[in-house]
N, C-alpha and C positions, 0 to 999 in steps of 0.2 A: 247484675250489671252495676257499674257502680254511680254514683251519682252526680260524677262530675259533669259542670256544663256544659256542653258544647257551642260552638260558634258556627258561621254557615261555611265558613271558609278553613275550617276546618277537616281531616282526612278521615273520612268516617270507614275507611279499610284498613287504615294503622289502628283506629279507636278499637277497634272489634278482633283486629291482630293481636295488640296488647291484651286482651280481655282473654283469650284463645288460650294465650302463653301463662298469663300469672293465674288463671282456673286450673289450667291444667296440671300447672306442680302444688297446687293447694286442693288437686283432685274434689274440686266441694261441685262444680257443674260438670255435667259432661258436654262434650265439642263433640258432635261428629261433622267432621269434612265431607262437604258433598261433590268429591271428586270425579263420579259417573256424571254430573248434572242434572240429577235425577230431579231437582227442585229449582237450580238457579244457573242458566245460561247465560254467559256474554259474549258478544255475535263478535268481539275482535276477532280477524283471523282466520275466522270458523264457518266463514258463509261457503263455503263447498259443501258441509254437513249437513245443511240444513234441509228440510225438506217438509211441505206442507200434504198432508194425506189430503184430499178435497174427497174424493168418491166415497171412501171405506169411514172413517171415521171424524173430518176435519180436524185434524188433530196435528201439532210441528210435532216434528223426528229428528232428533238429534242423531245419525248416520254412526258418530264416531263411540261411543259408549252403548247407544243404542236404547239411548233414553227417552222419555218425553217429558221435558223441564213443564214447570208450571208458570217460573218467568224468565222472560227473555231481556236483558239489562244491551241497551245501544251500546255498552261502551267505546270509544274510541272517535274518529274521524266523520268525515261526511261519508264515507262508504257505508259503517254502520249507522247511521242515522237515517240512510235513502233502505237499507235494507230492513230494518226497523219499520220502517214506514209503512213498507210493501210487505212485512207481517200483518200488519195493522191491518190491510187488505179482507184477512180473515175473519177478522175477530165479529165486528159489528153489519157481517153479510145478508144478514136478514132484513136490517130495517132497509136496505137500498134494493128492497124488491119493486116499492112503490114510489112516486114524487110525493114528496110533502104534498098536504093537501092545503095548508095553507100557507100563501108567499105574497110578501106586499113590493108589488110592480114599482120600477124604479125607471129612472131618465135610462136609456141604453145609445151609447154611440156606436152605429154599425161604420166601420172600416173596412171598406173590403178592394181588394186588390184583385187587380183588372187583367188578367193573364194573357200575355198577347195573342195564345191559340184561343182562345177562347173568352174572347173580352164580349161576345151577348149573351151569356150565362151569370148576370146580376139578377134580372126580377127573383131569381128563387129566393133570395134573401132581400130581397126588399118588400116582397110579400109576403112576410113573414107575416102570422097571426099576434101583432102584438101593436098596442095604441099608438096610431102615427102621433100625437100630441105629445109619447115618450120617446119618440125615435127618431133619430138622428142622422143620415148619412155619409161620409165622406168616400170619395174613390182614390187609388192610387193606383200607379202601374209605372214597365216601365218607357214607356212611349205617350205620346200625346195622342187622349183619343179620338175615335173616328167619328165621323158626322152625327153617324144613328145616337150613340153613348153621348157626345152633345148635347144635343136637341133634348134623350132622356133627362141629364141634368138641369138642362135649362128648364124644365118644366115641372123638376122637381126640386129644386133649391138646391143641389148639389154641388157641392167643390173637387175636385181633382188636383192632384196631387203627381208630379214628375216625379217617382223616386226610383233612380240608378245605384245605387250602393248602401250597404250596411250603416254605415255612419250615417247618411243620410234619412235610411228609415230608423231606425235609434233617436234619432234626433227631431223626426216627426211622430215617434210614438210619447218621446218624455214630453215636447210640449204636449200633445192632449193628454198626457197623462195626469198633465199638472193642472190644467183646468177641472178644478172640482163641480163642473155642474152635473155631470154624468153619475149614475151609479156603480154603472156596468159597461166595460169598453165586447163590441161582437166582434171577433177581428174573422172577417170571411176572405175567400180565396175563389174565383169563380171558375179553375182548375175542378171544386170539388163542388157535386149537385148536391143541395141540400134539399130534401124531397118531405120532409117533415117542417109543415107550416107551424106546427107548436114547437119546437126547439128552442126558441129565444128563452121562452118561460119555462120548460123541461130544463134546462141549464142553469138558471135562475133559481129554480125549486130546491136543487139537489142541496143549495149551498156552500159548495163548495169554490173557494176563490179562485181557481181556476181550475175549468174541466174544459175539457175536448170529446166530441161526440164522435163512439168508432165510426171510421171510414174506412170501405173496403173497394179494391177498384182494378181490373189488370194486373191481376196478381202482386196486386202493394197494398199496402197500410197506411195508415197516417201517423202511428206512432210507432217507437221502440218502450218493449217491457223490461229493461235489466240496463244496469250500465257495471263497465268490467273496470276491474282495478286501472289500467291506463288510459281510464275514461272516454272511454269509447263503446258508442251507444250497442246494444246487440238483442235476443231476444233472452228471455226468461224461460224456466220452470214452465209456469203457467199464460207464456204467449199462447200458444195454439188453444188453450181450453177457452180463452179468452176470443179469442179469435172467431171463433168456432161456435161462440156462444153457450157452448158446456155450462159452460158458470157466466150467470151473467148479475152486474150489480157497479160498483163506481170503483175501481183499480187505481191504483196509486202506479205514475209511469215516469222515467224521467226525461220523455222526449216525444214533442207532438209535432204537427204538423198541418199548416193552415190553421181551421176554422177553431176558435175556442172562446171562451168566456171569462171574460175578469172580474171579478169584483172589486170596486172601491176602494176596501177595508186592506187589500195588502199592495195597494200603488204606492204607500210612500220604500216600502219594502222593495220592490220591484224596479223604482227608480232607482236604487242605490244600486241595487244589484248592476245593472243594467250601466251606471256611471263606473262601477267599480272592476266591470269583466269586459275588455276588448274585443274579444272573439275571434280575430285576424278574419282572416277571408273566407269561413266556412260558411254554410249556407244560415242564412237569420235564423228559419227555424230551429238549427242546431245551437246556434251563438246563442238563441233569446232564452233555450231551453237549460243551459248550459249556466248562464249567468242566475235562473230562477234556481237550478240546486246549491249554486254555492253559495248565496243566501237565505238555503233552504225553505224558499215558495215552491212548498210540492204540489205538482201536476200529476190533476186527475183526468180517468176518461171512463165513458161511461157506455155502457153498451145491452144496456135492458132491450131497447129496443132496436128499429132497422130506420136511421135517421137521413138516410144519401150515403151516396157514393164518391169515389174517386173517375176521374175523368184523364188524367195525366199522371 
């Protein structure tokens, strides 16, 4: 190779192009092209090929050569970088058999939206196992609510929140967002029963800046595993293994629904996203989800265990 310097902003596939050509007629190295992919995959293009063994060997399968690359290179768009991602899925599935065992508890504001069938289905997430002196709650929905849910706020310091449209919840999530006394935003949905009193800090543990806990309920989900080239959310490969519990460990998705966890550390990232993508009139959890990839805040979800249910 020769000595000359490189800069960062420089073509490092021209440098090694040139290198390729003038070795070649000066035959002093040998080049072999690894045209199978037998060493070196790049997922432009090529995500139909692809294919993860989980059962037999965990091992990717390049379909088209019939190879198995040692590395796989994002290149190109946010497609390969969300499908990149959800490689990565694979690779470190062992350490997310267990939660951290050690996590330092943080301020959390729980958010939770007040579902007009089902606006008495708060306590599950206000009795959450985690220090009322760190937790926080706010209500929203879209009606003003009734007596009983009253009286619970008034006795518990709680605020409500009238939110009828998109922009309007946009616009109440970037202000709390922007107040930095919180760690951690719980954004809950009283649509979904959340039956696991440790979640707050199961969610908290994994590390991850935003996970979502599977929900299974009436034959629905709460997330989509795959999103397709015209952006449009759909199932994956390995939705049903997931699903199903087959494999279970923290998945990388790019579409949740209701109850998740935020961390801190990617609000300023989140805010931008979130100023930066409109979302017209699809449903928030598609818009919020939607604006978190194309500033790529990848959403995970996590499904070790059995954490609640869907209700609607």
């Amino acid at each position: 190779m020769t000595n000359k310097k490189l800069h960062d902003e420089d073509d490092d596939q021209l440098y090694f192009q040139k290198e390729y050509l003038e070795h070649l007629q000066k035959q002093d190295i040998k080049f072999v092209l690894d045209h199978q992919c037998q060493i070196f995959l790049t997922l432009t293009s090529h995500f139909s090929n692809i294919h993860i063994d989980m059962i037999k060997s965990k091992t990717k399968h390049d379909y088209f050569p019939k190879s198995v690359p040692s590395i796989v290179h994002g290149n190109g768009g946010v497609e390969s970088k969300m499908f990149l991602s959800k490689l990565c899925n694979y690779i470190p599935l062992k350490q997310y058999r267990e939660y951290k065992k050690e996590t330092n508890q943080g301020k959390v504001l729980f958010l939770i939206r007040i579902h007009e069938l089902y606006s008495d289905n708060y306590e599950n997430i206000f009795n959450q196992n985690y220090p009322k002196e760190l937790s926080k709650y706010l209500f929203y929905g879209k009606n003003a609510p009734h007596s009983e849910l009253i009286s619970f706020m008034k006795e518990n310091s709680i605020n409500y929140y009238v939110v009828n449209s998109n922009s309007t919840m946009k616009n109440l999530l970037i202000t709390l967002f922007n107040n930095k006394e919180y760690d951690y935003y719980f954004l809950g949905d009283t649509s979904q029963m959340i039956t696991d009193v440790d979640l707050t800090m199961k969610l908290i543990s994994t590390g991850k800046s935003v996970i979502a806990p599977m929900l299974l309920g009436n034959g629905k989900t709460n997330f989509w595993s795959d999103l397709q080239p015209n952006n449009f959310f759909t199932v994956g490969w390995d939705h049903d293994d997931i699903l199903e519990r087959k494999i279970k460990g923290i998945w990388y998705v790019p579409c949740f629904k209701g109850t998740v966890m935020i961390s801190r550390n990617r609000i300023p990232d989140i805010i931008k996203a979130m100023n930066k993508y409109s979302g017209g009139d699809c449903d928030f959890d598609i818009y919020f989800s939607t604006a978190l990839i194309v500033r790529y805040v990848f959403i995970h979800l996590i499904n070790i265990e059995e954490y609640g249910y869907l209700l609607f």
